[in-house]
PAVEXGU-979242 format. One record per residue: residue in one letter; x, y, z of N, C-alpha, C in turn. Coordinates in steps of 0.1 Angstrom, whole numbers, plus 5000, padded with zeros to 4 digits. Layout:
<pts>
AXYZXYZXYZ...
</pts>
This chain:
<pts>
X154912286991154212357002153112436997X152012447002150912466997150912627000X150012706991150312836993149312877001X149113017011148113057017147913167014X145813187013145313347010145913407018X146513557013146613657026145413747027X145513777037144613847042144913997051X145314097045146214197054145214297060X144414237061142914297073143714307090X142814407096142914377111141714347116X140914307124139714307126139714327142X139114417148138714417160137714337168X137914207177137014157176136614147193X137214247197136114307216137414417219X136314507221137114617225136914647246X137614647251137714677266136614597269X136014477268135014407273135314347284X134214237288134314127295133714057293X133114037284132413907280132413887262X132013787261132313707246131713807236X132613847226132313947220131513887210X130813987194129713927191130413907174X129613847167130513787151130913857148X132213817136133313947134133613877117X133313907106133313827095134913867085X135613747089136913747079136713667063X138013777058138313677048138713547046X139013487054140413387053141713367051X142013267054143813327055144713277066X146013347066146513327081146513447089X146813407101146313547112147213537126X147213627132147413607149146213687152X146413597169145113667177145613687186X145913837185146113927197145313977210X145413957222144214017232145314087242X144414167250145314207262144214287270X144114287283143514327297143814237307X143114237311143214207329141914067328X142313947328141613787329140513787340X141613777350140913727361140413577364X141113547361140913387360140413367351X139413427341138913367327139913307316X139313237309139313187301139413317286X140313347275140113447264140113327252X139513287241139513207231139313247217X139913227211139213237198138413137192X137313237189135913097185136213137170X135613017160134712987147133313027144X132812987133130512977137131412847128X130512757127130512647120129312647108X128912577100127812587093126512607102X126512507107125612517119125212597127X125712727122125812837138126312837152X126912697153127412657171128612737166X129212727182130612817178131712747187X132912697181134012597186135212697184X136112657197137212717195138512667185X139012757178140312727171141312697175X141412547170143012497171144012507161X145012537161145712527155146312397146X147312367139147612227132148212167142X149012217155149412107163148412047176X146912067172145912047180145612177190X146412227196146712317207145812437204X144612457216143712517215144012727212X143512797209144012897206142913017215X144012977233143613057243144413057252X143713207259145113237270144513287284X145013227292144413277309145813367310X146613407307147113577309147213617300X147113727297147313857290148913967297X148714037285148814057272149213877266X148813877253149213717245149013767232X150013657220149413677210149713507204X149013517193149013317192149413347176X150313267169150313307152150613157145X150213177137150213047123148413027125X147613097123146513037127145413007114X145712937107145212937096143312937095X142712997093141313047089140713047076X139112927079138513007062137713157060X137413147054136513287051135113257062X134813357071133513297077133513407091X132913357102132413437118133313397125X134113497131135113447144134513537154X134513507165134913577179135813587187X135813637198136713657210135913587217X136413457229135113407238136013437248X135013497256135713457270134313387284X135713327290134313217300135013217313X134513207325135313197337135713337340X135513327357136313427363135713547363X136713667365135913827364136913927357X136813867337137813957331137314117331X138114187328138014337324138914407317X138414517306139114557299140014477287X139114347288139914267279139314377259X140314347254140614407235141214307232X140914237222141314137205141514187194X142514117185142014157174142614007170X142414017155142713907145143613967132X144913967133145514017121145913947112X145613997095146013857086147613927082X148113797081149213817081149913817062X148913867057149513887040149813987037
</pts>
């Protein structure tokens, strides 16, 4: 079994927002992504940057995208390289949505 960096960071990555918060630079590692407020029908996601600067959401190894239309949630095993994550959110009328990204080493 292959070993993973830890990373025992917390990163805040939108505080009481409603819209897609802005880059948030981790180590790498494994993590959960914690959020919690009020959706509203939106969409909450955890994004990547890619080399390219576009930004795609994180899936985990069993494909399954790493996002939640209710809150409070939290998602774990989420393995990450060193690089830009965000909080996205799209759809609806969230509020008071808060994320974070915790490594779990």
């Amino acid at each position: 079994m292959p070993i993973k960096r830890g990373d025992d960071l917390a990163y805040a990555l939108l505080s009481a927002g409603s819209a897609t918060g802005s880059a948030v630079a981790v180590k790498g590692g494994e993590y959960i992504f914690m959020a919690e407020g009020t959706v509203g029908g939106a969409t909450v996601t955890l994004q990547i940057q890619n080399p390219n600067g576009n930004w795609a959401t994180v899936a985990v190894f069993s494909g399954s995208l790493v996002s939640f239309t209710s809150l409070p949630a939290a998602q774990t095993g989420i393995v990450l390289p060193a690089g830009n994550v965000r909080c996205g959110i799209s759809g609806g009328s969230p509020s008071g949505i808060s994320a974070w990204l915790v490594g779990t080493g």
